[in-house]
C-alpha positions as CSV (number, residue, x, y, z in Angstrom):
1,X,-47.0,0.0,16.0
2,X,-50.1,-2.5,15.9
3,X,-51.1,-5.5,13.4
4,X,-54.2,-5.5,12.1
5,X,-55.3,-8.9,10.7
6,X,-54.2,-12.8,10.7
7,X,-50.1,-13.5,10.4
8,X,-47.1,-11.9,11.6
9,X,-45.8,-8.5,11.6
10,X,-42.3,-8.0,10.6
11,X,-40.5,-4.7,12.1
12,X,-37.0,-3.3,12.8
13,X,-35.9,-0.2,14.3
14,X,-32.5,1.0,13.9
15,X,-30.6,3.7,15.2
16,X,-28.2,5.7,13.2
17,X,-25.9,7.9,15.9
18,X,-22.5,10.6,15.8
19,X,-20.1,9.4,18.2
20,X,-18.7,12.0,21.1
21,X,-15.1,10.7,20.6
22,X,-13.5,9.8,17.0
23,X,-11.2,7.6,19.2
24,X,-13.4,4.5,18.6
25,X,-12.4,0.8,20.0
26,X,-12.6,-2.2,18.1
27,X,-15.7,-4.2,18.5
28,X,-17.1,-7.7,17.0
29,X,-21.1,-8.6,16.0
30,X,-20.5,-10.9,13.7
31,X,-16.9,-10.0,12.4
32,X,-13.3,-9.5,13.7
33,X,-11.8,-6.1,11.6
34,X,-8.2,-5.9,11.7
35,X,-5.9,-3.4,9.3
36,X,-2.7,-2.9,9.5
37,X,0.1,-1.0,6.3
38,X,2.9,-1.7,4.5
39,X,5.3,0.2,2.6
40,X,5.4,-0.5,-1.2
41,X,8.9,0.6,-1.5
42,X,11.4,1.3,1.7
43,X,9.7,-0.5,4.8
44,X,11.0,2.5,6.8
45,X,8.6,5.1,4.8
46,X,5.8,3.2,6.7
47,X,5.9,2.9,10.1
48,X,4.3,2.1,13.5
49,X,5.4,4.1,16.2
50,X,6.2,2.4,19.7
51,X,2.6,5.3,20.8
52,X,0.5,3.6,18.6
53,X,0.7,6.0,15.7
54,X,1.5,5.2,12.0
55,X,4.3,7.6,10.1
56,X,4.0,7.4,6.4
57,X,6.6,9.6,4.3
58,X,4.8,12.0,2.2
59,X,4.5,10.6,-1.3
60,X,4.8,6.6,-0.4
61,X,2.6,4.2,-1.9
62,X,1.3,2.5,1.3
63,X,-0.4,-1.5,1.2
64,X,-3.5,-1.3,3.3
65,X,-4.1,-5.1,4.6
66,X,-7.3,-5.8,6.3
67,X,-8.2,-9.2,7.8
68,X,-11.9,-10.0,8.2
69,X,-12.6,-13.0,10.6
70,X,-16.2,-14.6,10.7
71,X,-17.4,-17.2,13.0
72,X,-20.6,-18.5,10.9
73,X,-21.9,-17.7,7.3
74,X,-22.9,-14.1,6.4
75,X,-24.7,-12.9,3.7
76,X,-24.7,-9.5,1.5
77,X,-21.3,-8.2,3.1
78,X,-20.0,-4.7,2.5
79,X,-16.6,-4.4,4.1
80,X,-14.9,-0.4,3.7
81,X,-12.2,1.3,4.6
82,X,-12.3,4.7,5.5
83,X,-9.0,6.1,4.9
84,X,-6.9,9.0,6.4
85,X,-7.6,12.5,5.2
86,X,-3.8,12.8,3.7
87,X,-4.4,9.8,1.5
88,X,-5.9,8.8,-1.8
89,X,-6.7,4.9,-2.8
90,X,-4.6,4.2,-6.2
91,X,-6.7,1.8,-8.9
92,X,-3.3,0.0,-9.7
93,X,-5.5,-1.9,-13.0
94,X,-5.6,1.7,-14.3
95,X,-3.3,2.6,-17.1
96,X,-1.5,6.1,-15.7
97,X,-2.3,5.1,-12.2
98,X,1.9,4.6,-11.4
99,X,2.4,8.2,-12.8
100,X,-0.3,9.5,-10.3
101,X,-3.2,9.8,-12.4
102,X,-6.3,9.1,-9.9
103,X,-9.4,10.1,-8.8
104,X,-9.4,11.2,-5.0
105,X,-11.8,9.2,-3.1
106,X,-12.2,8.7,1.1
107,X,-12.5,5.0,1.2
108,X,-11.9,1.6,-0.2
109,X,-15.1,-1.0,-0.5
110,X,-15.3,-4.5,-1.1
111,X,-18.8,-6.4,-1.1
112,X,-19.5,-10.2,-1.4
113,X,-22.8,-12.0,-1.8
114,X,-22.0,-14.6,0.4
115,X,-19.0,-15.6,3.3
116,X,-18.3,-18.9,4.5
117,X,-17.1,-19.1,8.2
118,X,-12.9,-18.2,8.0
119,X,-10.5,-15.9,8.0
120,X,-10.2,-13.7,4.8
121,X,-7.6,-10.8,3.3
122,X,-7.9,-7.9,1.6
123,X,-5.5,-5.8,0.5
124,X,-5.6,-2.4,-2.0
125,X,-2.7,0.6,-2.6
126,X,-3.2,3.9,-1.2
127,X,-0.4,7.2,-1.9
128,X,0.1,9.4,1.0
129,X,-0.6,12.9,-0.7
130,X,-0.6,15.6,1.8
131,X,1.6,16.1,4.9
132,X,-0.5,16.8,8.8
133,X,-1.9,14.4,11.3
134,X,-4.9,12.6,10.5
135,X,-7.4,10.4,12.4
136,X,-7.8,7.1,10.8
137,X,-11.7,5.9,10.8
138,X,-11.7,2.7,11.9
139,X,-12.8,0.1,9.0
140,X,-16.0,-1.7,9.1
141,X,-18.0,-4.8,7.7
142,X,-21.3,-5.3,8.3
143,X,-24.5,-7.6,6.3
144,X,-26.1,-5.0,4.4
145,X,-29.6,-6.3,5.4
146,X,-28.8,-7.3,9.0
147,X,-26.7,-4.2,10.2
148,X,-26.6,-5.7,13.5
149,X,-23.9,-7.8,12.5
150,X,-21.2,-5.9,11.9
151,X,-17.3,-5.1,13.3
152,X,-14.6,-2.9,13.2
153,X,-11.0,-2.3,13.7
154,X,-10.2,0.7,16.5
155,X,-9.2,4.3,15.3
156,X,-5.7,5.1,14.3
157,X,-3.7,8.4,14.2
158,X,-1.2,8.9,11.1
159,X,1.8,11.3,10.7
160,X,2.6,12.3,6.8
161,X,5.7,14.2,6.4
């Protein structure tokens, strides 16, 4: 890479990678990622196990609470959720939506133009729709144009049954 001519020359190089373990740790550039679920209904349908592992009975609406923490002002944010395979995200402004009637889709996204520094909470309704064990991808934000600055949450195993 060379300039040719008066001024500066703008560049950036980035890296796009396939982790060797799904069993990724949290980490922070720029934002602290934190998720955590709730039953809907009975809290026992949703549970975290004493190993670290979430159980979620087989049918359960399940609140998916994330917390983003930022230290300064970010711009152009995309925050997403990944979720387990065994789960669908429910559109609860959609009529039919309590009876079931969804589109499948693998994660949740939120995006905002601009963040002040603070702590902020989102929160959207997933179903648990097929029993097994699942990895949990960990959520991540990031600024869309400065990928460098990003977090995530660590990797989670769930139980549906």
């Amino acid at each position: 890479m060379q300039k040719d001519g008066s001024g500066r020359l703008y560049y950036r190089i980035a890296l796009n990678y396939a982790p060797s373990s799904l069993q990724l740790d949290a980490v922070n550039y720029g934002f602290k990622i934190e998720r955590t679920y709730m039953a809907v209904g009975d809290p026992s349908h949703v549970q975290k196990q004493s190993d670290g592992i979430w159980k979620f009975k087989l049918g359960e609406k399940v609140k998916v609470i994330l917390i983003m923490t930022v230290t300064q002002r970010r711009y152009h944010i995309a925050l997403v959720d990944y979720l387990p395979a065994g789960c669908e995200p429910l559109n609860t402004q959609l009529k039919g939506t309590l009876t079931g009637d969804t589109e499948s889709d693998e994660r949740a996204e939120a995006f905002r133009s601009l963040l002040w520094p603070g702590v902020y909470e989102w929160s959207y309704i997933m179903r648990a729709t097929c029993a097994g064990t699942f990895i949990v991808p960990p959520a991540k934000a990031e600024e869309m144009y400065s990928p460098e600055n990003f977090g995530r949450c660590a990797s989670e195993k769930a139980v549906i049954n």
